[in-house]
C-alpha positions in Angstrom: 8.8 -13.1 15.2 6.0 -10.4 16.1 2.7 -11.3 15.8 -0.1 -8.4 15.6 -3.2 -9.0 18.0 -6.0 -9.3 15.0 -7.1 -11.9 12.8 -8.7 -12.5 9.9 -10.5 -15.7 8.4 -8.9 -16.8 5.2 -11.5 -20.1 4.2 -12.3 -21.6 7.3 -9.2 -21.3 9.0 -7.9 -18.4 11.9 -5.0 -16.6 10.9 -2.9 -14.1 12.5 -1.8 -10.7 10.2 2.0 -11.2 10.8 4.2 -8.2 11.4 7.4 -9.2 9.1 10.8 -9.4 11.3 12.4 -6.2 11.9 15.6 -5.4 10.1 19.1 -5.2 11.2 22.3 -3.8 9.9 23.5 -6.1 7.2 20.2 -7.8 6.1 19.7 -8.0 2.1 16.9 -6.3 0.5 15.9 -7.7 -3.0 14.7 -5.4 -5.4 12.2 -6.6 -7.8 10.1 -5.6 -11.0 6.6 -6.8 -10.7 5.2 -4.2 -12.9 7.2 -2.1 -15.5 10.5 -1.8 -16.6 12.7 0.7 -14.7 15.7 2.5 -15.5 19.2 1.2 -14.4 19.7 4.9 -12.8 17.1 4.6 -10.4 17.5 1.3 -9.5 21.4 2.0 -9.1 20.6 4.8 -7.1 17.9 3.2 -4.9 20.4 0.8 -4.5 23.2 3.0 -3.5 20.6 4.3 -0.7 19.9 1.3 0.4 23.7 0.8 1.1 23.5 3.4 3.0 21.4 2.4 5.2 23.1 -0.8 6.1 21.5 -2.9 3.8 22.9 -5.6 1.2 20.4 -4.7 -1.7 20.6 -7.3 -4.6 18.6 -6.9 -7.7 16.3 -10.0 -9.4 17.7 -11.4 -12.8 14.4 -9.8 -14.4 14.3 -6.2 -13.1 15.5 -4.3 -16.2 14.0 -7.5 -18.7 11.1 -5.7 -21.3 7.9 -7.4 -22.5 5.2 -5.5 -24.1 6.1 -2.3 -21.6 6.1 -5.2 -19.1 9.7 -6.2 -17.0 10.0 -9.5 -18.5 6.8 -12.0 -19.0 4.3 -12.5 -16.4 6.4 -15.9 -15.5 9.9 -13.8 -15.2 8.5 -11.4 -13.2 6.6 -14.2 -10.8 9.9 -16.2 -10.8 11.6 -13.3 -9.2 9.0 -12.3 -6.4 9.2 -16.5 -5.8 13.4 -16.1 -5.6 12.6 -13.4 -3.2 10.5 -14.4 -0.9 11.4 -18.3 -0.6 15.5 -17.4 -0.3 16.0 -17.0 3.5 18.7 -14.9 3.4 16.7 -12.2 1.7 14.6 -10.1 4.8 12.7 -7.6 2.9 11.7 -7.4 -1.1 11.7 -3.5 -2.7 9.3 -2.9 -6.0 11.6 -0.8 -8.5 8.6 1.2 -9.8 5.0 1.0 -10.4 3.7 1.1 -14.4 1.3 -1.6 -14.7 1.3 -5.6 -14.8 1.7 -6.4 -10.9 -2.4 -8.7 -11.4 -0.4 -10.6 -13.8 2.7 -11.8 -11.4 -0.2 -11.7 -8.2 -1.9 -14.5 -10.0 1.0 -16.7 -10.2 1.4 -16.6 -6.6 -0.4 -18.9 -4.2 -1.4 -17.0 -1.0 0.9 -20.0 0.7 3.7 -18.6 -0.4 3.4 -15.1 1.2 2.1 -16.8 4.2 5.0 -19.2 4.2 7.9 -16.5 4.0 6.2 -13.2 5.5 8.8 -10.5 5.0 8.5 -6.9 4.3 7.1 -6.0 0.8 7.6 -2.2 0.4 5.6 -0.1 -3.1 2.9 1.6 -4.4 0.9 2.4 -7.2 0.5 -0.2 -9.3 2.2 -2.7 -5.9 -1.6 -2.1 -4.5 -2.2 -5.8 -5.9 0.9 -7.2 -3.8 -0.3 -5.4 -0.9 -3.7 -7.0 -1.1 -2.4 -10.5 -2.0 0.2 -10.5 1.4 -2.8 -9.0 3.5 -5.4 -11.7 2.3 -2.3 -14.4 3.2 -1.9 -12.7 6.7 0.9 -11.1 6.4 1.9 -7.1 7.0 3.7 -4.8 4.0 4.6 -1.2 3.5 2.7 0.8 1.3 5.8 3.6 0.2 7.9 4.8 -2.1 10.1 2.6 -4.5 13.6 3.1 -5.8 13.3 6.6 -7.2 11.5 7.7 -4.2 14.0 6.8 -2.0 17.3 8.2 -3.6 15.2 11.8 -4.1 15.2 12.4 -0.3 17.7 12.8 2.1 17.9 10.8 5.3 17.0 13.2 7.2 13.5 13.4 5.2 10.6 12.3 7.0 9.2 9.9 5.1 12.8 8.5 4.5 12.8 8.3 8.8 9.7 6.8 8.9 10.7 4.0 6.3 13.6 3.0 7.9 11.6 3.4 11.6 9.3 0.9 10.1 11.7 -1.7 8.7 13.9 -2.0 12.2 10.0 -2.7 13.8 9.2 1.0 15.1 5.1 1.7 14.4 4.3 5.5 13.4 2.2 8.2 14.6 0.9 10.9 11.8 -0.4 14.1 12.7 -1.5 16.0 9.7 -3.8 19.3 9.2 -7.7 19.5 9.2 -9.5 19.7 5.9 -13.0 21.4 5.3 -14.6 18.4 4.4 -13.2 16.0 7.2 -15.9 14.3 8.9 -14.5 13.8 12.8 -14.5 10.6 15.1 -12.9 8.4 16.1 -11.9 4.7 15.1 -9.7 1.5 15.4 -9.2 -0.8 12.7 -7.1 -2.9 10.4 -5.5 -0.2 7.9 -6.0 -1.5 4.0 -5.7 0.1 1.0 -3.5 1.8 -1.9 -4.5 2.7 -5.5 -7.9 2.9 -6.2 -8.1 1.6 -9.3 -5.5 -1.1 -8.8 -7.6 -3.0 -6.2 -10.9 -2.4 -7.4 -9.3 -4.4 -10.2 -9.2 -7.5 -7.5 -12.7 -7.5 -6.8 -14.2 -10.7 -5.2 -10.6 -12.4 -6.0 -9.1 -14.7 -3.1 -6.5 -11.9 -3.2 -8.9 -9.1 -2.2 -8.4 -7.4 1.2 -11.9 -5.8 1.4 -13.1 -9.2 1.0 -12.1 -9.6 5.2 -14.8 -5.9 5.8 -16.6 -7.9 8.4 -13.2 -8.0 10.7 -13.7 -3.8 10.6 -11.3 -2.3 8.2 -10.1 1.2 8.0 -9.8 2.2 4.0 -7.3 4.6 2.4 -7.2 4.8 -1.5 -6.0 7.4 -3.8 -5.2 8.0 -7.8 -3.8 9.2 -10.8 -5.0 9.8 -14.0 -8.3 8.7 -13.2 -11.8 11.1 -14.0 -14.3 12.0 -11.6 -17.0 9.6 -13.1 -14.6 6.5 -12.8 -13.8 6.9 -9.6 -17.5 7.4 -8.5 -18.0 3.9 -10.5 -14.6 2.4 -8.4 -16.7 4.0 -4.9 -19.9 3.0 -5.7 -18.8 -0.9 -6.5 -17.3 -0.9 -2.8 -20.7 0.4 -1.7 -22.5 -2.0 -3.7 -20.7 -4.8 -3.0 -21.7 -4.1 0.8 -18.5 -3.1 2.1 -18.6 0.7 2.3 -21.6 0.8 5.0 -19.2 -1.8 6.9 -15.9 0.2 7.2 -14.7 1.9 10.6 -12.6 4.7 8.6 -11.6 6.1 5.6 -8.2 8.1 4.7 -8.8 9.9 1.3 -5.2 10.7 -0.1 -4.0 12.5 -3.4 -5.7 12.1 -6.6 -3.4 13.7 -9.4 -3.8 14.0 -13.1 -7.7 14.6 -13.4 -10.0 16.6 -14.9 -11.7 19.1 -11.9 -15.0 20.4 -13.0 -16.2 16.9 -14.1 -19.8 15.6 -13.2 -21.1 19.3 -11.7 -18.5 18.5 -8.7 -15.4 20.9 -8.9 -13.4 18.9 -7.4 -12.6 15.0 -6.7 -13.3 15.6 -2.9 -16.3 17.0 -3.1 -17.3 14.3 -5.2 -16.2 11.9 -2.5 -17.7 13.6 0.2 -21.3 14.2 -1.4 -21.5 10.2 -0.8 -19.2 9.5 2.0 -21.2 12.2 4.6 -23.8 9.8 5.0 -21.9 7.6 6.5 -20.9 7.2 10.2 -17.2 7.3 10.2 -14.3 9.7 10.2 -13.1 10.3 7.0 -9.5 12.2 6.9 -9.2 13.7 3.3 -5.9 15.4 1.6 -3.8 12.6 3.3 -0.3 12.7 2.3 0.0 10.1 0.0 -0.2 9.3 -3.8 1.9 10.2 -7.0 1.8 14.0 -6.3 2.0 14.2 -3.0 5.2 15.9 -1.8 5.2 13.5 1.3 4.2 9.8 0.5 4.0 8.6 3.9 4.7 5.1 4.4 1.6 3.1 5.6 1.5 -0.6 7.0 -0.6 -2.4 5.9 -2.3 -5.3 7.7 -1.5 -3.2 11.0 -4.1 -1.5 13.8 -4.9 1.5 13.8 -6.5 4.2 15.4 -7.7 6.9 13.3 -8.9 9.9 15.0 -10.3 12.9 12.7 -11.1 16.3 14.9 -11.9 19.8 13.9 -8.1 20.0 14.6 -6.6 17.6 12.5 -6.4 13.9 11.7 -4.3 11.5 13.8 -3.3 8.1 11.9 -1.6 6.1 15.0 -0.1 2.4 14.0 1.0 1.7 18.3 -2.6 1.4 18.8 
């Protein structure tokens, strides 16, 4: 199994972040509901890609269960993310969709069970909380796109390459265009991050990645259907909390589904930026991912990086 060359301290203990074992043809991929309840089309579908990749999906007994807008109770859904990662014959868990309700199933988890059976977790959105809970155990996932994500592309899609680069152990390099408000340098850390509001949600929790700033993270976050004014609140906790003015790098993706004019700022970026300029760093913003974005890059999270912002364009590099 790979091991990435970083660390962070969990209690009082070393650990390493593990990179998950790369795929090979005929490996099973369990799909899973953490969150909401999808529809049997997309997950049929997903599946169907996934076939067609090589893969062996198989779908938890709780994907399509309902609960209060919920995919079964907070117990079903746990049960299922257990089944996956403790069966050795599954190498790599898929979230079905996003919605709401992954806190509840992170909860039930014990950090020694992702660091017992670290394989790759891939989801977004709402799968922010997963993606913090694996990263506080040690262990690597893939921020991406779910089920319907997936069967909306062709293979020959970018993001769809860079997905199934990732999963047979193949790091990235992005290259994407300059934006008026980048700030430019230079910077290598470990690569965190996902919804904004999703793991602000997990603040000061055993499961929170930013708790680990003094091992020099690099940040991405973005949104949906979140104002100006919450957002600031969401930013100005990380800088309160001491973590902001600690970060190597931030990667500022999509924010969707907000009102633009809010607070005397006309937009969510300049909003951003009329706090994050004073600070030190590069900041990349309009990075391609989020709920709107018409590429949702994969990220990895857990991995170094080397982020490299010039009056040229931004350069995201996980073979750093």
């Amino acid at each position: 199994m790979l091991l990435a060359a970083l660390s962070l301290i969990h209690g009082a203990a070393q650990e390493y972040v593990r990179m998950p074992q790369a795929l090979k043809a005929g490996d099973t991929i369990a799909i899973i509901s953490p969150s909401s309840t999808p529809t049997r089309e997309v997950v049929e579908r997903g599946c169907a890609v996934l076939r067609g990749w090589g893969y062996v999906p198989v779908v938890g007994k709780h994907v399509f269960s309902s609960y209060h807008g919920f995919a079964g109770t907070a117990e079903e859904r746990a049960a299922d993310l257990l089944w996956a990662l403790r069966d050795s014959t599954i190498k790599a868990i898929m979230c079905s969709r996003g919605g709401d309700g992954a806190v509840q199933v992170l909860q039930r988890i014990p950090l020694k069970e992702f660091a017992s059976h670290p394989k790759w977790l891939i989801g977004f959105s709402d799968a922010t909380a997963l993606h913090s809970g694996l990263v506080s155990a040690g262990v690597m996932s893939i921020h991406g796109t779910m089920c319907e994500g997936i069967a909306a592309r062709s293979d020959d899609d970018p993001v769809i390459v860079a997905m199934r680069q990732i999963l047979q152990g193949q790091m990235p390099v992005y290259s994407v265009s300059h934006h008026p408000l980048d700030q430019t340098g230079e910077a290598t850390g470990i690569l965190v991050g996902g919804n904004m509001s999703v793991f602000s949600g997990l603040a000061g929790s055993d499961y929170d990645f930013l708790n680990h700033a003094d091992k020099g993270l690099i940040l991405f976050f973005e949104d949906t259907g979140e104002g100006m004014s919450k957002v600031d609140r969401m930013l100005h906790q990380i800088e309160i909390r001491g973590i902001l003015p600690r970060l190597k790098g931030i990667v500022v993706g999509h924010f969707s589904k907000y009102k633009e004019g809010e607070s005397g700022f006309e937009t969510m970026y300049d909003m951003l930026h009329e706090y994050l300029q004073h600070y030190d760093i590069p900041v990349c913003y309009d990075f391609p991912i989020g709920h709107h974005s018409g590429f949702n890059w994969p990220l990895v999270e857990g991995c170094r990086v080397r982020l490299t912002v010039t009056a040229d364009g931004t350069q995201l590099d996980f073979r750093y």
